[in-house]
N, C-alpha and C positions, 0 to 999 in steps of 0.2 A: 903515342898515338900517331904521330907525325911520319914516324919512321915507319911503321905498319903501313899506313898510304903507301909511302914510296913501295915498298917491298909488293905490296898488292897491285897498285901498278905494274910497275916492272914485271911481273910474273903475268899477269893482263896481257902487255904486251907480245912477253915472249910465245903464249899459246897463241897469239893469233899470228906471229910469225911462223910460227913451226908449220901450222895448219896449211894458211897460203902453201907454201912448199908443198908440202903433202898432196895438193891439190894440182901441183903444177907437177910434179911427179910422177902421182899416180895418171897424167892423161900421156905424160911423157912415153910411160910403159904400159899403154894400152895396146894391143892392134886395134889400133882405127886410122881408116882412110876419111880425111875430111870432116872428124871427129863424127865419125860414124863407127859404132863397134859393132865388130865380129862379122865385118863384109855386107851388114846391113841382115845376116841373119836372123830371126826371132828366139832371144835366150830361151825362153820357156819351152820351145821345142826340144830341147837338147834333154829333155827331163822323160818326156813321153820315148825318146829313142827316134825320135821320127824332125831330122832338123828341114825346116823350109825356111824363105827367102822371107823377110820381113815387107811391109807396103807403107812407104811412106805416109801415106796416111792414120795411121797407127805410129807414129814413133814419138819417143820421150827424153827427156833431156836427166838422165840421174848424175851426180855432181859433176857434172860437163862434160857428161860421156853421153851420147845419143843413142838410142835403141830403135830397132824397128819393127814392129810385131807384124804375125800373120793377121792375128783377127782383134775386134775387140776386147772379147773375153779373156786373152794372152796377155795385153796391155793392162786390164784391169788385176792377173795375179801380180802381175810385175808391180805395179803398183805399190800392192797390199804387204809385198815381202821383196822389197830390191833386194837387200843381204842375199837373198838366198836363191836367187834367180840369177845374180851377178854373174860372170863367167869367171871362174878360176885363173889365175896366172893372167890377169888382163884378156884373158880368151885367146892366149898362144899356146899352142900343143905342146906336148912334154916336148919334141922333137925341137922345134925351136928355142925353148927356156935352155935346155942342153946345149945349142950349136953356138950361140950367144955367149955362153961363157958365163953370165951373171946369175947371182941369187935370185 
């Protein structure tokens, strides 16, 4: 019973290490200026084909990365489905992920 603690600790531990990391990573490989992504963009536009500028009055903080919508209603799907509003490749264009060298 004793030995299960430890092992469940220790395994405790190490996800919330890995994670931290993960966290400090993914902001590492983000484009963002002043932890602001995508130039202060609105993700959601990128969906309709139609990209505009975000209004700081609109923006949101998803795991330490800041977004900035156009309108409310933008803010509120961002919301509802971060995953899938997220920008791809931290929101660098193939062109950069390429010149960069890295996976």
């Amino acid at each position: 019973m004793r030995l299960l603690m430890i092992v469940l600790l220790v395994s405790l531990c190490i996800a919330s290490t890995s994670n931290a990391q993960t966290e400090t990573s993914r902001i590492k490989n983000y484009n963002v200026k002043k932890s602001l992504a995508i130039e202060g963009y609105d993700p959601v536009c990128y969906f309709s084909n139609n990209p505009q500028k975000g209004k700081h009055e609109f923006s949101y903080a998803y795991k330490n990365i800041t977004y900035w919508f156009s309108s409310r209603a933008n803010l509120d799907k961002f919301k509802t489905s971060q995953d899938n509003y997220e920008p791809a490749y931290g929101g660098w264009c193939a062109y950069a992920i390429g010149e960069s060298g890295e996976d």
